[in-house]
C-alpha positions in Angstrom: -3.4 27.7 -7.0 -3.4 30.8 -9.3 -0.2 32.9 -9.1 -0.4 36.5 -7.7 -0.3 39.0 -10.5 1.1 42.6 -10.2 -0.9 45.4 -10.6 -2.7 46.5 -14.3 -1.8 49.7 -15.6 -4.6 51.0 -17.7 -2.5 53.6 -19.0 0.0 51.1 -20.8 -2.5 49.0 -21.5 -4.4 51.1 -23.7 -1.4 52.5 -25.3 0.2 49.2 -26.0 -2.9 46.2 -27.0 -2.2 42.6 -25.5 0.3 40.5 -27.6 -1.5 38.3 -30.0 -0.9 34.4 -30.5 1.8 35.0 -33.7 3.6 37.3 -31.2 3.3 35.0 -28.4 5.6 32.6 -30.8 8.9 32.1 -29.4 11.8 33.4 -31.9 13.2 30.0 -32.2 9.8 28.3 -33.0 9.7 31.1 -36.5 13.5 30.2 -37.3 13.1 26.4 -37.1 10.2 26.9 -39.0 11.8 28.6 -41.6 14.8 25.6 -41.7 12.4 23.2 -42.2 10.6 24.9 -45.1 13.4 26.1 -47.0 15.2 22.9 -46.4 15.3 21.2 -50.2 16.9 24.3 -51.0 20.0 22.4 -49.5 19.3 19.2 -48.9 19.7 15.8 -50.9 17.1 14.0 -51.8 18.0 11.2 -49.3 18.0 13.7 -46.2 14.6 15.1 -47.4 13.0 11.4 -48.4 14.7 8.8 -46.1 15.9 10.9 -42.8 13.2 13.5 -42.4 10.7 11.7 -43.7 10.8 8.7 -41.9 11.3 11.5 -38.7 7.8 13.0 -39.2 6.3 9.7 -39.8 8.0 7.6 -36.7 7.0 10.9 -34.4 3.8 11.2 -35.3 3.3 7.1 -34.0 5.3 8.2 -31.2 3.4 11.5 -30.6 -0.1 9.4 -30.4 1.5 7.6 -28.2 3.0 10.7 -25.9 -0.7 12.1 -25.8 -2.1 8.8 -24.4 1.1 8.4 -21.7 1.6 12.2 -21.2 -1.9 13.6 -20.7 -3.3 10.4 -20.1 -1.1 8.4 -17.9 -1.9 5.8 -20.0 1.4 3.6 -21.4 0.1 2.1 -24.7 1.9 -0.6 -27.0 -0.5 -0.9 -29.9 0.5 2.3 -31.9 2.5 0.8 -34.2 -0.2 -2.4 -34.8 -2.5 1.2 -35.5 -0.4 2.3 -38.1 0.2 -1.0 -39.1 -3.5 -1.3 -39.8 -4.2 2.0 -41.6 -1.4 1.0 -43.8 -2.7 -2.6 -44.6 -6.6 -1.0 -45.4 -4.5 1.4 -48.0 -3.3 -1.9 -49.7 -6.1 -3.6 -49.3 -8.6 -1.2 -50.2 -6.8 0.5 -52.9 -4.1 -0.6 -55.3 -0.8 -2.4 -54.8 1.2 -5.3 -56.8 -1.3 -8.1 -55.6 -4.0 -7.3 -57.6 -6.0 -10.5 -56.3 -6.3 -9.0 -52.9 -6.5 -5.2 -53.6 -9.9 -3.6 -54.7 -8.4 -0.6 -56.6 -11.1 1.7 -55.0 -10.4 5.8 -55.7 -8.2 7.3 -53.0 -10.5 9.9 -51.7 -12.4 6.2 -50.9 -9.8 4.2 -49.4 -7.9 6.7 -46.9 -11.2 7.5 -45.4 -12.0 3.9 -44.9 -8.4 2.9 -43.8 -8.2 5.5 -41.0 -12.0 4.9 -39.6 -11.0 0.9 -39.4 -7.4 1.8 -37.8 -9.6 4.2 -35.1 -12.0 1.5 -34.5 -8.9 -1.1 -34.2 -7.2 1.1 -31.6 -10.9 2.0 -29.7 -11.4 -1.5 -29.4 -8.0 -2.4 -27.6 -8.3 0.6 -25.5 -11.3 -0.4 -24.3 -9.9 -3.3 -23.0 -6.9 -1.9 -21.8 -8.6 1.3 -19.7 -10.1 -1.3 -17.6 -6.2 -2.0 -16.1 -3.6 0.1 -14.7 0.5 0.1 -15.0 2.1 -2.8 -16.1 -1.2 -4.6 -16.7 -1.8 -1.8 -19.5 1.6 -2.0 -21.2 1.3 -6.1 -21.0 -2.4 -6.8 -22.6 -1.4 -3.8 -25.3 1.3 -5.8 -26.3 -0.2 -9.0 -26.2 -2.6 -7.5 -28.6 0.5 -6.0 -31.0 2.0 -9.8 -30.8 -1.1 -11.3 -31.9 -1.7 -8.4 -34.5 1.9 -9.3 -36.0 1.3 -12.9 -36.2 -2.0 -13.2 -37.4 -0.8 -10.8 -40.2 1.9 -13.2 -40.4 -0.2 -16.3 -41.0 -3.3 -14.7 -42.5 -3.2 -15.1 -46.2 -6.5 -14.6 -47.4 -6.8 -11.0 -46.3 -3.1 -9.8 -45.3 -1.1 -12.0 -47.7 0.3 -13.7 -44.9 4.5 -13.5 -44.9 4.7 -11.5 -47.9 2.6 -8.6 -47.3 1.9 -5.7 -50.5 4.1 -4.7 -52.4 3.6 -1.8 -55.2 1.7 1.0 -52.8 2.3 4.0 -53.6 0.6 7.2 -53.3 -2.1 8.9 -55.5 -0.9 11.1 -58.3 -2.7 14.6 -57.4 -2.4 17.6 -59.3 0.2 16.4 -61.8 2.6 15.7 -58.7 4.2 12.4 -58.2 4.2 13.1 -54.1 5.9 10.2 -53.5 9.2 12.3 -55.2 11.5 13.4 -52.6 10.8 17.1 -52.3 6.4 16.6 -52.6 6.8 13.7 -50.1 8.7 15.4 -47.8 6.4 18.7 -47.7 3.3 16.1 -47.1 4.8 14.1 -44.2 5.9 17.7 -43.2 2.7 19.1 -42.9 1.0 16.4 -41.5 3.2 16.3 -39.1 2.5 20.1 -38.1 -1.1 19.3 -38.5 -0.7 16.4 -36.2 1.4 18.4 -33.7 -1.1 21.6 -33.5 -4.1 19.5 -33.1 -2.3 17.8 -30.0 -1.1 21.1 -28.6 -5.3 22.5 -29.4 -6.5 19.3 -27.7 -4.6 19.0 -24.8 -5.7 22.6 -23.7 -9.5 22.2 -24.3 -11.8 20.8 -21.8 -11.6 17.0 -23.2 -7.4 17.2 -22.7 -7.7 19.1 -19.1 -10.2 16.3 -18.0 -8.1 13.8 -19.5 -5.0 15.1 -17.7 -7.4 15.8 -14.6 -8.1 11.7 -14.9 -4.5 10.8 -15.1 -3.6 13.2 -12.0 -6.6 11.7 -9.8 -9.1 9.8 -11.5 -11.4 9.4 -8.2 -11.6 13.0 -7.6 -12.6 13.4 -11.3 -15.3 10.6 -10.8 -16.7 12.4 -8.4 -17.0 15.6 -9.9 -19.0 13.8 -12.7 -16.7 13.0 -15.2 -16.7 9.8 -17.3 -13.6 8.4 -16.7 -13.7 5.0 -18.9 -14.9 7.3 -21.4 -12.8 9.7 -21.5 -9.7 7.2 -21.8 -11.5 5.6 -24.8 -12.1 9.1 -26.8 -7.9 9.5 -25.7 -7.5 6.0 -27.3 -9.7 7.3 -30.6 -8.0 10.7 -30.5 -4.5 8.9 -30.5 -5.4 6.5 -32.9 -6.4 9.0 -35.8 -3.0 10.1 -35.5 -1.2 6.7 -35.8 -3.6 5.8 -38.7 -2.5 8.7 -40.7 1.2 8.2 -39.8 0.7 4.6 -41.1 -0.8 5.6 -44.1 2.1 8.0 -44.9 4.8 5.0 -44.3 3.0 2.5 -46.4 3.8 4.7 -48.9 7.2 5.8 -48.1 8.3 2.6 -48.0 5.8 1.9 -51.3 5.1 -2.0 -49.2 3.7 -2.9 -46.0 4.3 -6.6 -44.4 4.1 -7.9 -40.9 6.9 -7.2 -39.8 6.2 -3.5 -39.5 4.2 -4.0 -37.0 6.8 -6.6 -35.2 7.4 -6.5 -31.4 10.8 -4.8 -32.9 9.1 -1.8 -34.2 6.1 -1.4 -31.5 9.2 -1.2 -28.9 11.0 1.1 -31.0 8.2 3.9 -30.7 8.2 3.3 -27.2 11.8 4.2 -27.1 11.5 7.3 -29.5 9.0 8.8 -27.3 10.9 8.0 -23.8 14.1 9.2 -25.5 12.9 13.0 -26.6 10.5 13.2 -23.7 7.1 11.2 -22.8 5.9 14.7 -21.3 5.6 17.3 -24.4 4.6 16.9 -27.8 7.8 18.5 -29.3 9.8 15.2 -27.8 8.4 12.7 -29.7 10.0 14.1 -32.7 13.1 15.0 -31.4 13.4 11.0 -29.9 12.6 10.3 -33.9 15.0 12.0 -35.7 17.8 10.6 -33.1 16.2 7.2 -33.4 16.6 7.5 -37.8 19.9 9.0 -37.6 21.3 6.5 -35.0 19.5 3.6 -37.6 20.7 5.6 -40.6 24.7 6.5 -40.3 25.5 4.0 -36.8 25.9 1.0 -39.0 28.8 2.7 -41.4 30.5 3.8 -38.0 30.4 0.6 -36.7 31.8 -1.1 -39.9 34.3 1.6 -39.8 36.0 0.2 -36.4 35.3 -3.8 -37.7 32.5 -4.2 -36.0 28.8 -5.7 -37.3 26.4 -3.1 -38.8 23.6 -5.2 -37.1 24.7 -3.6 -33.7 23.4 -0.6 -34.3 20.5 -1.3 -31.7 23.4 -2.0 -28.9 24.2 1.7 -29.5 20.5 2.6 -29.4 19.9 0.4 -26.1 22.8 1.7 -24.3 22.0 5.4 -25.3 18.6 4.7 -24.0 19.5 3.6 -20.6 22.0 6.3 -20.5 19.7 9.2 -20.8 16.9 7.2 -18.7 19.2 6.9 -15.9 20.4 10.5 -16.0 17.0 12.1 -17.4 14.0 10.6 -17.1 12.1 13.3 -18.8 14.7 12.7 -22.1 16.4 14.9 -23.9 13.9 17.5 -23.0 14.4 16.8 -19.4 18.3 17.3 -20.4 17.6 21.0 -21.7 15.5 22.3 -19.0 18.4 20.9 -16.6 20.6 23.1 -18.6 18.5 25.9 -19.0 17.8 26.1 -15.0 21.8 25.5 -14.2 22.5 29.1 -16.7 19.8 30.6 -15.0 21.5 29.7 -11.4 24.2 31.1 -12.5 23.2 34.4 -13.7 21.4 35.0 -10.5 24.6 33.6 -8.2 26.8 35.9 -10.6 24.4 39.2 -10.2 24.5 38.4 -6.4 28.1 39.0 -6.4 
């Protein structure tokens, strides 16, 4: 139901024209904008390479998966095994320390090829998995991520089995080594805009109000003509793209890829990122990521600090999770609006005084 409006007055409006989309862009939106960019005018290379690097990567997995659960009420678990795939086409395809596997094609070759064969990966499962609803979507998603990791495991003919690649590293383009701390973290930056914007573009076209019309009431939607298996599918392709070229981008942060990237470990760790910075806007993906790498960063030196095992870092992460899902189900983000809307009650209870 549209909200009423208050009168238009023609006078002001043709003395003042209506606000265009850079002045519709929240203040805070330009100043982190302008912290991230001038960042490696501060930071260490292991900030820039390791913590935010690995941020923009993890919530770009975590943001294809956000667009599938939050405008499609669709809970998927094969994101990482998408990523996992784009990554292991990038060895495969192009050049890495097992030459007897890898067919050294040109890049501008085998990106193109490893993010079609990552979208067709992830079309194919949701396929299967739009033809189930709730926990029969998150169980046959990860059925398919457990059989992804262990036939990766076992398969040595193709994946190299146990061992994976080794020796991937990115393409050296116009004289710049971008896998350097400062080039790599302005490409894993801007995708990760890219990635972001397209989501935000998407989600308010007619293909992302149908979807979220589907997730809201997919009968109604039926009947009113749409496709609704279809629809779900393109979401799957849409999401997939993403996670392809966020697996791409890690393959070659972490210059190897090897099953156990793609290990039930990992595929629940996006799954937590997402929940933690909020399943319900695309900003929260990344905000769950860079808590997730500096939790998995910097926990394990805290930890040793009071005698305890560095390996327990993931007791800190579970309990943290349950924490803030008890208390906000909406994440961190649901945290801030809570905040937000408590000031706000305030100021008005104070003015009514």
């Amino acid at each position: 139901m549209a909200l009423a409006e208050p009168p238009l007055d023609r006078s002001a409006s043709r003395e003042r024209p209506e606000a265009g989309w850079v002045e519709r862009i929240p203040p805070v939106w330009w100043a982190l904008g302008l912290f991230l960019l001038t960042l490696p005018a501060y930071a260490n290379d292991f900030i820039l390479f390791q913590v935010f690097g690995w941020t923009f990567i993890l919530g770009m997995i975590a943001l294809s998966l956000m667009f599938l659960a939050g405008y499609g009420g669709m809970v998927s678990l094969i994101q990482m095994s998408v990523a996992a795939m784009a990554g292991y086409m990038v060895a495969i395809f192009g050049t890495s320390g097992i030459a007897e596997i890898s067919m050294d094609l040109p890049w501008w070759l085998y990106v193109p090829i490893a993010i079609i064969i990552a979208a067709i990966f992830g079309t194919i499962v949701g396929a299967l998995a739009v033809r189930t609803e709730g926990i029969y979507t998150i169980m046959i998603t990860l059925a398919i991520a457990a059989a992804f990791f262990y036939f990766t495991r076992q398969n040595y003919t193709i994946f190299n089995g146990y061992t994976g690649f080794n020796l991937v590293v990115p393409p050296r383009l116009f004289g710049v080594d971008w896998r350097e701390p400062m080039p790599f973290y302005y490409l894993t930056l801007g995708w990760a805009t890219l990635a972001y914007g397209v989501v935000i573009y998407v989600s308010r076209a007619p293909f992302g109000l149908a979807l979220q019309g589907i997730r809201d009431n997919p009968r109604r939607m039926a009947a009113l003509g749409f496709n609704v298996t279809a629809h779900r599918v393109a979401a799957y392709t849409f999401a997939s793209i993403i996670a392809a070229v966020a697996g791409i981008l890690l393959v070659w942060q972490n210059a190897q890829i090897a099953p156990g990237t793609a290990g039930i470990p990992a595929v629940i760790d996006i799954l937590v990122i997402a929940v933690i910075g909020g399943i319900g806007r695309p900003i929260g993906p990344f905000i769950g990521a860079l808590i997730y790498v500096l939790l998995r960063t910097f926990s394990p030196d805290v930890l040793l600090a009071f005698g305890l095992s560095g390996e327990r870092f993931k007791l800190l992460i579970g309990l943290g999770f349950l924490a803030l899902v008890f208390f906000s189900p909406d994440g961190v983000l649901g945290l801030w609006d809570r905040w937000r809307a408590r000031r706000a009650q305030m100021a008005r209870d104070g003015g009514l005084r």
